[in-house]
Structure formats: structure tokens, C-alpha cells
One Martini backbone bead per residue (centre of mass of N, CA, C, O) as a GRO file, in nm:
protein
  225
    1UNK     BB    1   0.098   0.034   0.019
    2UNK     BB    2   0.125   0.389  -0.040
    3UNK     BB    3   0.036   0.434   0.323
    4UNK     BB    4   0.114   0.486   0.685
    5UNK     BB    5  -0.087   0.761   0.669
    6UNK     BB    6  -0.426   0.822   0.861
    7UNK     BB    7  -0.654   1.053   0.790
    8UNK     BB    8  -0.954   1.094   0.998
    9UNK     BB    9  -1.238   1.159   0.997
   10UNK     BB   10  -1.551   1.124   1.172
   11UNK     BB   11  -1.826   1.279   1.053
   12UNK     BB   12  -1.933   1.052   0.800
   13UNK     BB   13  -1.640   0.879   0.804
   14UNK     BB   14  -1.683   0.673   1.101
   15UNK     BB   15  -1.916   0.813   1.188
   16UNK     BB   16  -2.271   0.882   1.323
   17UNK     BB   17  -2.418   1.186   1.356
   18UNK     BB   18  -2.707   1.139   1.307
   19UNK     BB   19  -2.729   1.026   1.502
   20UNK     BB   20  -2.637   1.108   1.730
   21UNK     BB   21  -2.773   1.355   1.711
   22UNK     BB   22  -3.045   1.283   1.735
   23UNK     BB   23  -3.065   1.127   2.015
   24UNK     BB   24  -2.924   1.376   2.190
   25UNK     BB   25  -3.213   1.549   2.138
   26UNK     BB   26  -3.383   1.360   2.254
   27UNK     BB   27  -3.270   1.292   2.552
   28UNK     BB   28  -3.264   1.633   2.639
   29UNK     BB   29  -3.538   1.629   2.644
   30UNK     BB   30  -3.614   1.429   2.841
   31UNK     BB   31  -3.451   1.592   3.079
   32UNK     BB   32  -3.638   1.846   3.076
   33UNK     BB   33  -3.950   1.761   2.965
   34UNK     BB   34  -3.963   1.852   2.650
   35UNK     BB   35  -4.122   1.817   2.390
   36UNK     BB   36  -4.096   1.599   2.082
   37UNK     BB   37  -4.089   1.719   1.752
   38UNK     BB   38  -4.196   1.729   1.440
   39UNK     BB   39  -3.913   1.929   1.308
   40UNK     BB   40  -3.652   1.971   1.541
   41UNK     BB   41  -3.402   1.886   1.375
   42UNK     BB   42  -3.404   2.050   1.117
   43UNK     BB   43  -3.439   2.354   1.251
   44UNK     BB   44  -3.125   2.263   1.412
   45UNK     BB   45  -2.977   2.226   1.160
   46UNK     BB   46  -3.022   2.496   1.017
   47UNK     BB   47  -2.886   2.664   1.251
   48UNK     BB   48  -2.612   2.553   1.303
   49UNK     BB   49  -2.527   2.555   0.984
   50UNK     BB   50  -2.511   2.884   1.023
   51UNK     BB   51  -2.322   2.934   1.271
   52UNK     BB   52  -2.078   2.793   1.159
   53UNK     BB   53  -2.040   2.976   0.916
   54UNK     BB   54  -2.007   3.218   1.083
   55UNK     BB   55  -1.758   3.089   1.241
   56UNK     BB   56  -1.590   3.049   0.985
   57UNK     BB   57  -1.595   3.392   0.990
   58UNK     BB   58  -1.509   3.498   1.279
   59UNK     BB   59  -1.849   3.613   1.380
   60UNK     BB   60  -1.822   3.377   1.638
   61UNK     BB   61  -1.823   3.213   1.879
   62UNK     BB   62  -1.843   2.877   2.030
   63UNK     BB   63  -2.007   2.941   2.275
   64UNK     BB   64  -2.230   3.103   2.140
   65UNK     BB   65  -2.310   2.933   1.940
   66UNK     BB   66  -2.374   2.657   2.181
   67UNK     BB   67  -2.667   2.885   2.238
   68UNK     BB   68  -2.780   3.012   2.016
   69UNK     BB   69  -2.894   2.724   1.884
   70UNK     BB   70  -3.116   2.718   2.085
   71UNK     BB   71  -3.250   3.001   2.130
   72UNK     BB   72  -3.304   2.969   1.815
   73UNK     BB   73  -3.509   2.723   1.868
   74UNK     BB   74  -3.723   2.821   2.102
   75UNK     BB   75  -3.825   3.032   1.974
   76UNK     BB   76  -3.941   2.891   1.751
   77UNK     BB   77  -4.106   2.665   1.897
   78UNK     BB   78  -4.196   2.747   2.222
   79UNK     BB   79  -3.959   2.733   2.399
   80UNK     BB   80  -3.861   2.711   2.773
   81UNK     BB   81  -3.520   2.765   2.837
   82UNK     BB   82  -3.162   2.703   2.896
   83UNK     BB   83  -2.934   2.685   2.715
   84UNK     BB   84  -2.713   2.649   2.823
   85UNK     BB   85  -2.772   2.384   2.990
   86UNK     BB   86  -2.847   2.236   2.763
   87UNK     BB   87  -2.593   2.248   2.602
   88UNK     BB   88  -2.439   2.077   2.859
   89UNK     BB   89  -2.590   1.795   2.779
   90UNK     BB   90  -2.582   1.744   2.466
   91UNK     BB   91  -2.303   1.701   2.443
   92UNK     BB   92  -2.300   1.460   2.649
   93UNK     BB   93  -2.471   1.305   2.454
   94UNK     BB   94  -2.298   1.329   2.203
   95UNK     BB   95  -2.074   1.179   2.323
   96UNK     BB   96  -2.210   0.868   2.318
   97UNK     BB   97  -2.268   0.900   2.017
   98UNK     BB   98  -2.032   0.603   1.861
   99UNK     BB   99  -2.157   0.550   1.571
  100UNK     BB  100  -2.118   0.372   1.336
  101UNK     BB  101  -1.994   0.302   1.001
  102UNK     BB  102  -1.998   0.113   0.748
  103UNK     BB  103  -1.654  -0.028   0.777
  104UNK     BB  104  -1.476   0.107   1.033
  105UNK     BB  105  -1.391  -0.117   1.190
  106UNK     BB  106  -1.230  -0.283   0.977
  107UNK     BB  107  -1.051  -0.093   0.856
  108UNK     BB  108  -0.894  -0.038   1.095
  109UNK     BB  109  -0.835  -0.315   1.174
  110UNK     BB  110  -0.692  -0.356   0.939
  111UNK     BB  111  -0.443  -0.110   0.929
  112UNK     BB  112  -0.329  -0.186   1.192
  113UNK     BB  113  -0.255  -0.494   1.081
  114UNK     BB  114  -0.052  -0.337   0.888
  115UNK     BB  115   0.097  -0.107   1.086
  116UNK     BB  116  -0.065   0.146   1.078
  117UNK     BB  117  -0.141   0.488   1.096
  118UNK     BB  118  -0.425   0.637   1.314
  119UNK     BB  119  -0.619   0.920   1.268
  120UNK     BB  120  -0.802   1.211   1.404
  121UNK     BB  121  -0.956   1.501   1.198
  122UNK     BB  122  -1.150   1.749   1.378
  123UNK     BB  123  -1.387   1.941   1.408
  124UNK     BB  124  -1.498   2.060   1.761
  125UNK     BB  125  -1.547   1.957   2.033
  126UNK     BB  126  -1.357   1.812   2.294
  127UNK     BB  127  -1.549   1.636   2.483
  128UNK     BB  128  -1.729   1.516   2.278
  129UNK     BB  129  -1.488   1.360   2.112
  130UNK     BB  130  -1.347   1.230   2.332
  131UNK     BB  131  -1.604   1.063   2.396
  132UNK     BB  132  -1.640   0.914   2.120
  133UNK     BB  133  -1.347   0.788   2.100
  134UNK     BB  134  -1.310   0.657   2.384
  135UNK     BB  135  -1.629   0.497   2.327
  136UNK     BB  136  -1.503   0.324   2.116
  137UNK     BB  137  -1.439   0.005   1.879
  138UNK     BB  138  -1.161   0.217   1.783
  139UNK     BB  139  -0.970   0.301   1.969
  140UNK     BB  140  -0.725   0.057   1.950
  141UNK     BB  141  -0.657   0.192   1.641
  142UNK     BB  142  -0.598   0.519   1.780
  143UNK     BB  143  -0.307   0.735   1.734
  144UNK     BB  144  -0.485   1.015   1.745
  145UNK     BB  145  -0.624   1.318   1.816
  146UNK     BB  146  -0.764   1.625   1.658
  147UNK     BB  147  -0.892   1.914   1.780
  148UNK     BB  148  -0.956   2.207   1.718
  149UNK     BB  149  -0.994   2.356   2.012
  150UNK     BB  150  -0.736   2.270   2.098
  151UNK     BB  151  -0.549   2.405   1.868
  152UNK     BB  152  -0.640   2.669   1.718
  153UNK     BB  153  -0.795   2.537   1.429
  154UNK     BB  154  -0.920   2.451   1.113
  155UNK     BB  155  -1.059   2.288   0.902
  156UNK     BB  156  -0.838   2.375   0.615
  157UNK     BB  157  -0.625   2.475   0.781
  158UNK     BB  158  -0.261   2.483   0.747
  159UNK     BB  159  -0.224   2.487   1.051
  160UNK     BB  160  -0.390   2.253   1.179
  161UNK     BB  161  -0.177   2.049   0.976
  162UNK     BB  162   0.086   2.155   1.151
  163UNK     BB  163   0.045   2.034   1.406
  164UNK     BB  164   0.000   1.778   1.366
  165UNK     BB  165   0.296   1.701   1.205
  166UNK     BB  166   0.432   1.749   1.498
  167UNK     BB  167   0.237   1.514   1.620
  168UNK     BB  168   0.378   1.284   1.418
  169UNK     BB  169   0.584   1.056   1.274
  170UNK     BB  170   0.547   1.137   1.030
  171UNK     BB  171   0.708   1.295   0.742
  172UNK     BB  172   0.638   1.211   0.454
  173UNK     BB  173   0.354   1.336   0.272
  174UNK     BB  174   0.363   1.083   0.035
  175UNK     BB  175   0.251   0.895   0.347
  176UNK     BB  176   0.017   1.040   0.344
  177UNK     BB  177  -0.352   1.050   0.394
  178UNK     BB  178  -0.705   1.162   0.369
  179UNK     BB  179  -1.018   1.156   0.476
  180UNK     BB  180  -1.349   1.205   0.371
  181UNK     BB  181  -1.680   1.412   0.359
  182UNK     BB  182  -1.544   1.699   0.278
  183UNK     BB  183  -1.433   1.904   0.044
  184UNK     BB  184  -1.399   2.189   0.213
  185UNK     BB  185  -1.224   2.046   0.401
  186UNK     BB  186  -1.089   1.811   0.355
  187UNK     BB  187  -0.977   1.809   0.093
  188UNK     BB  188  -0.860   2.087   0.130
  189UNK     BB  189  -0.709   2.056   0.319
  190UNK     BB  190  -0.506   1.873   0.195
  191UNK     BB  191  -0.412   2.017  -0.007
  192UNK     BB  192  -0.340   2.259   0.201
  193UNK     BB  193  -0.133   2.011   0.318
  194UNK     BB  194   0.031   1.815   0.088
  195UNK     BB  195  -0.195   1.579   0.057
  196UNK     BB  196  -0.356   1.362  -0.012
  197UNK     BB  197  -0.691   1.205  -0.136
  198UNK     BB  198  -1.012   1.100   0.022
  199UNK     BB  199  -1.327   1.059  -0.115
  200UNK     BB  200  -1.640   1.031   0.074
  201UNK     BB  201  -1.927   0.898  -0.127
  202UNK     BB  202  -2.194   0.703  -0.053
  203UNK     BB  203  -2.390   0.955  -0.247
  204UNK     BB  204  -2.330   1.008  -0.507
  205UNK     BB  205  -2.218   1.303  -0.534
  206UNK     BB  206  -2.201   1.590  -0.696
  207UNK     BB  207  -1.912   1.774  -0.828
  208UNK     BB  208  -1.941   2.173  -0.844
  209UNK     BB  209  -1.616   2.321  -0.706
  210UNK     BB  210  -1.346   2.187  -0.812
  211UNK     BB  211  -1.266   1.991  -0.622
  212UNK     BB  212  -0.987   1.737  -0.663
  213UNK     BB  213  -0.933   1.444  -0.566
  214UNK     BB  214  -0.753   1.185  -0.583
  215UNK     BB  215  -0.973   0.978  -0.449
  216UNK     BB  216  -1.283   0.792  -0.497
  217UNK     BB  217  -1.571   0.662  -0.253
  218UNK     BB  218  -1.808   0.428  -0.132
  219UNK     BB  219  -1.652   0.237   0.052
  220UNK     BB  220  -1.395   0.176   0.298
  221UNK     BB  221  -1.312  -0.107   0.152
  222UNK     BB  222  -1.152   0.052  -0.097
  223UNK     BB  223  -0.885   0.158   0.024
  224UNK     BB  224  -0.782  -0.118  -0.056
  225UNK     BB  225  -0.711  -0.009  -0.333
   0.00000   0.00000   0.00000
């Protein structure tokens, strides 16, 4: 195999995320006692995914953001919370939340025994992050974590990929390739730090923003071809 180092986003490409997202929102509304409605999680989802947007044009605080989500989400809905404290519960229940996806227990365990040195790099809080990959049954293949908010930048930031790189074995880029499911983030993050790149595309996505990965697979057990 030409790569020694893979580096794996976790979120919709390791892990289950809209699972564990839908859960995390049952879980939490359930312990304030509050109604869970069909189309709550639709509603949270386009508030989070612009909130987002915003953090990353460094418009807004992360902090701001994971209590923004929510009260503008009670406002929408009619629903009186402390966004605060929802928020500090839910992150919670969202770290609970490590299901894999299809293929990523097998894909590790091979490339392990392989040899190989698998890392997870991701953007996101990282209380949650580490509770997830901490409590996952892929924990005993990775050989380490780096989540944005620990480094102080984030995917597709090249500095972001600077500080990985101080802190894994390999030095050789040639021998390092970055997997994910996001394009803006994954693949460019990776072009932006010199390393190859695999478009995990399992929902035969159209490429319509001119990203151009190295490799594009539709199921994690292609990596071995």
C-alpha cells in the first residue's frame, strides 16, 4: 500500500453523526421534560449548519454559538429552556453517541494490523470529540485525536495541518493521505497541506465546486484497493 499514515475525519466518515445528533436532541429534550416534535431536529439542523458558517468566518464565538443554537431553536418553537445548560447536557449526550458507520470497525482493524498509524482530525468541541472516540470500538486503532478547539484552528486551515504534522511519526507527505466526507473541509484541508486526499462519497454526491480529491470511494473497505 502507498500510505503509512491515514488520517480520518470522524463525522460521517468513521462515526454516525446524524444518528448520534437525532439521539442526543431525544435524549436531552427528555431530560428537561420538554415535548420532542417532528421537525425539530430539521429546525436545529439549519440553525447549527449557519451558526457554523458564521463561526467559521470568525463572526461568532464557539461558545456564542452552542447556546445561540438552541435559544434561537426555543424562540422558533416556542419553547422556554436555558439554552446554557440544554447546551452542557446535550454535548453530553452527543459524546455518548459513537456509532460507526458501515465498514469503519473492519477498515481500522485492517489497516492496524496492517501496520498502519490512523489518526482522527476534526473539527468540533472537544469534550464531545474525546468522549466519542474514547468510548468507541475503535478506540484501541487510533493513535491519536486532534480536535480543533484543542489546536486553536481548524479544518482546512493549514496551520491547523501544521500542528498535526508536529505531532505524528511521520514526516515523509508522500506517505500521509487524509480521508473525509466534506470536500470544503476534508479535501481541501488536505490539498491545503500537501497531502493526498479520498472523497468518501457514499450517497454518489455530484462534484459541483471544482475540489478535485486524489482518490473518491463509496465504501470505506475501497481504501485497500
Amino acid at each position: 500500500m502507498l500510505y503509512n499514515t491515514y488520517l480520518f475525519d470522524a463525522d460521517m466518515t468513521l462515526f454516525d453523526y446524524d444518528k448520534a445528533e437525532q439521539n442526543a436532541l431525544i435524549q436531552t429534550f427528555a431530560l428537561f421534560g420538554l415535548p420532542y416534535r417532528d421537525g425539530v431536529r430539521l429546525k436545529y439542523r439549519e440553525i447549527n449548519d449557519e451558526l457554523w458558517r458564521v463561526f467559521e468566518r470568525r463572526q461568532i464565538s464557539k461558545d456564542d454559538l452552542q447556546i445561540q443554537r438552541f435559544s434561537r431553536l426555543f424562540d422558533r418553537t416556542g419553547i422556554s429552556c436555558d439554552a446554557g445548560l440544554f447546551n452542557g447536557k446535550y454535548l453530553v449526550e452527543l459524546g455518548r453517541g459513537n456509532y460507526l458507520i458501515d465498514g469503519a470497525h473492519e477498515i481500522c482493524e485492517d489497516l492496524y494490523g496492517r501496520g498502519k498509524k490512523i489518526y482522527i482530525v476534526i473539527n468540533g468541541v472537544a469534550l464531545t470529540q474525546k468522549m466519542r472516540v474514547g468510548g468507541s470500538a475503535i478506540k484501541k486503532f487510533i493513535s491519536g485525536l486532534f480536535v480543533s478547539e484543542d489546536i486553536g484552528a481548524q479544518k482546512p486551515e493549514k496551520q491547523y495541518f501544521d500542528c498535526v504534522f508536529a505531532r505524528i511519526e511521520e514526516t515523509d507527505k508522500s506517505k500521509m493521505i487524509i480521508v473525509g466526507d466534506s470536500l470544503t473541509v476534508d479535501i481541501q484541508g488536505g490539498y491545503n497541506a500537501g497531502i493526498d486526499t479520498c472523497w468518501f462519497n457514499p450517497e454518489h454526491k455530484e462534484n459541483f465546486i471544482g475540489i478535485k480529491p486524489t482518490y473518491e470511494i463509496t465504501k470505506l473497505s475501497e481504501i485497500l484497493q
